[in-house]
N, C-alpha and C positions, 0 to 999 in steps of 0.2 A: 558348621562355621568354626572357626580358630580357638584356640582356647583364649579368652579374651584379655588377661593378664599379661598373658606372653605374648601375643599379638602386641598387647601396648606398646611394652619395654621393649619391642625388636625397634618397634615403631617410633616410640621417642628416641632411640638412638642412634637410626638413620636420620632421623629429621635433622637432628641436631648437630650432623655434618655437612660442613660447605662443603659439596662434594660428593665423591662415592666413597663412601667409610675403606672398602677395601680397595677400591683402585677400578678403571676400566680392563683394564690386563689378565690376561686367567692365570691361575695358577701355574706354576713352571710346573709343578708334578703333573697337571693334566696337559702340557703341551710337552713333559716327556711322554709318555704313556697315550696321547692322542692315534696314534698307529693301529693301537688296537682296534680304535674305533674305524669300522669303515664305513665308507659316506652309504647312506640310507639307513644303518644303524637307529636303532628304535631306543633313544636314550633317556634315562631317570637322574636329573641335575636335583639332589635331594637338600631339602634348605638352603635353595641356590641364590639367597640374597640378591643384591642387585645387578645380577645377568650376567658377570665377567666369564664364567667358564662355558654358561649355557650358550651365553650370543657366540663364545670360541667356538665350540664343537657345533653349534650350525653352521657355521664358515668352513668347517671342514666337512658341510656336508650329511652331518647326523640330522635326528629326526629328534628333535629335542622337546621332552616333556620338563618343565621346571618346578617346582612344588617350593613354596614360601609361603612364612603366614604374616608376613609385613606388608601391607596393601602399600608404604609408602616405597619401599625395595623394590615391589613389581613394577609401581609405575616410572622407577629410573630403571629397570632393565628393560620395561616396554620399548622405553626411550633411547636405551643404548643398541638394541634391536637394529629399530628403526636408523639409525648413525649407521650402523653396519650393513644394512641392507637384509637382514636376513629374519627367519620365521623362526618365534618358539610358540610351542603351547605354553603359556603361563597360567599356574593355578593356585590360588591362596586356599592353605588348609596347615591344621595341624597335624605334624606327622603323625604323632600319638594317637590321633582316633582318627586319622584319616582312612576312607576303603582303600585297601594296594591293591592294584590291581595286580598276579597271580599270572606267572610264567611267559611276560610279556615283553621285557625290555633286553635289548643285544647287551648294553651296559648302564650299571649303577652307578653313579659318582657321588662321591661324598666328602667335602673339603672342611674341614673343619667345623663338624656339625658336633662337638663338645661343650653346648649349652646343655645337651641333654646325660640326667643325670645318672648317676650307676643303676639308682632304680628301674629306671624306665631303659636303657642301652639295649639289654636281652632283646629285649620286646621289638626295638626299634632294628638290633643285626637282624632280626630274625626274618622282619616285612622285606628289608632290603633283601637277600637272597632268596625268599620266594619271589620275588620280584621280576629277577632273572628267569631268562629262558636257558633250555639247555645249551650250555658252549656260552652260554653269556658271562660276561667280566665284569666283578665287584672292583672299583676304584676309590680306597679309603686312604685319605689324609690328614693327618693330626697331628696335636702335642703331644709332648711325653712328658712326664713328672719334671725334667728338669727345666720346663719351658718356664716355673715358678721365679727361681732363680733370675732367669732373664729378665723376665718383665716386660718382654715385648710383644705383647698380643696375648690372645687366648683365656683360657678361662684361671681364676684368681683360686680356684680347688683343685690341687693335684688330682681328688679322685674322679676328676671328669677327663683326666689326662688319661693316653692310651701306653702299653706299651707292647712290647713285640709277645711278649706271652699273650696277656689281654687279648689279641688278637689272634694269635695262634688258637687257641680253644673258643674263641668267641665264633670263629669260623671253619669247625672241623670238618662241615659238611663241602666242603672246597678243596680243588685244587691248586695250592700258595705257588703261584710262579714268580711272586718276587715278596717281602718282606726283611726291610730294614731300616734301622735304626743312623740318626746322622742329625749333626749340628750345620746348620747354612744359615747366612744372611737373607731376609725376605724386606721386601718394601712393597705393600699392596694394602694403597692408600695411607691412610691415618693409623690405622688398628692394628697395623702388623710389620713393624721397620724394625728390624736390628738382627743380629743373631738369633737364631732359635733351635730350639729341640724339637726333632720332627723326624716321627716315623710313615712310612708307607705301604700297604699292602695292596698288591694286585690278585687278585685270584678269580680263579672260571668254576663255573657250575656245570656239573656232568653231566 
């Protein structure tokens, strides 16, 4: 079962938006980088909140596995699913002592999963690329330290912020075919409008 603290807090801070905290819309970085994905793709949507990338990538066709530990998140992505027409697996757990399953998914996706903290990060890059099958694609998007500055989403501790080193060594066992660093405007929902600091890495497993 989830860990029960953090389940709460995910959970009283969905609740307590009229709405979808982050929007129904996915991510632009995964509707750039959606290519990679090809339709039957066996996909890992990793603390994928309330369904916007996950419901995306089965509309294009992927085989979507989504992992949240907010039973009130699932039950609006159940729902946005169903709006859309299309099928995920949804599963409440925590990442942190959740079983990975091990050499299984064509791609990992992971949108702003920067609740989790430098401690535990190792532990968590590390599930996500066994995760992957060979040829399969890490999908990582995040803050960067100057996202503080902003004030427009993301986490309120730089050191849960990422940045392009961070990431470089965080993932040496990979192939980096894209990595970098860039300020752009976001609006996805309530929790994420204005300018931001946001890097990107895409990379394959050999």
């Amino acid at each position: 079962m989830p860990h029960t603290k953090l389940a709460q807090q995910w959970d009283e801070r969905y609740a307590a938006c009229n709405g979808l905290l982050f929007g129904a819309e996915p991510s632009p970085f995964i509707v750039e980088h959606a290519s990679l994905i090809q339709p039957g793709a066996r996909v890992l949507s990793v603390a994928d909140g309330e369904g916007r990338n996950s419901v995306f990538l089965a509309g294009q066709g992927a085989d979507v596995h989504a992992v949240e530990i907010s039973p009130t998140a699932i039950a609006r992505a159940k729902q946005l699913a169903i709006q859309r027409g299309v099928e995920v697996h949804f599963e409440q757990a925590d990442l942190l002592s959740w079983s990975w399953p091990r050499a299984t998914y064509d791609a990992v996706v992971a949108v702003f999963i920067q609740f989790v903290t430098p401690a535990d990060r190792p532990k968590l890059f590390a599930q996500m690329v066994a995760a992957l099958r060979p040829g399969g694609v890490l999908l990582v998007h995040g803050y960067r330290p100057e996202q503080i500055k902003y004030a427009t989403g993301g986490p309120s501790d730089p050191a849960h912020c990422y940045t392009e080193d961070l990431l470089r060594d965080a993932f040496t066992s990979l192939e980096i075919i894209k990595l970098s660093s860039y300020d752009a405007p976001l609006r996805e929902g309530t929790a994420h409008v204005g300018v931001s600091a946001l890097v990107d890495l895409v990379a394959r497993r050999q």
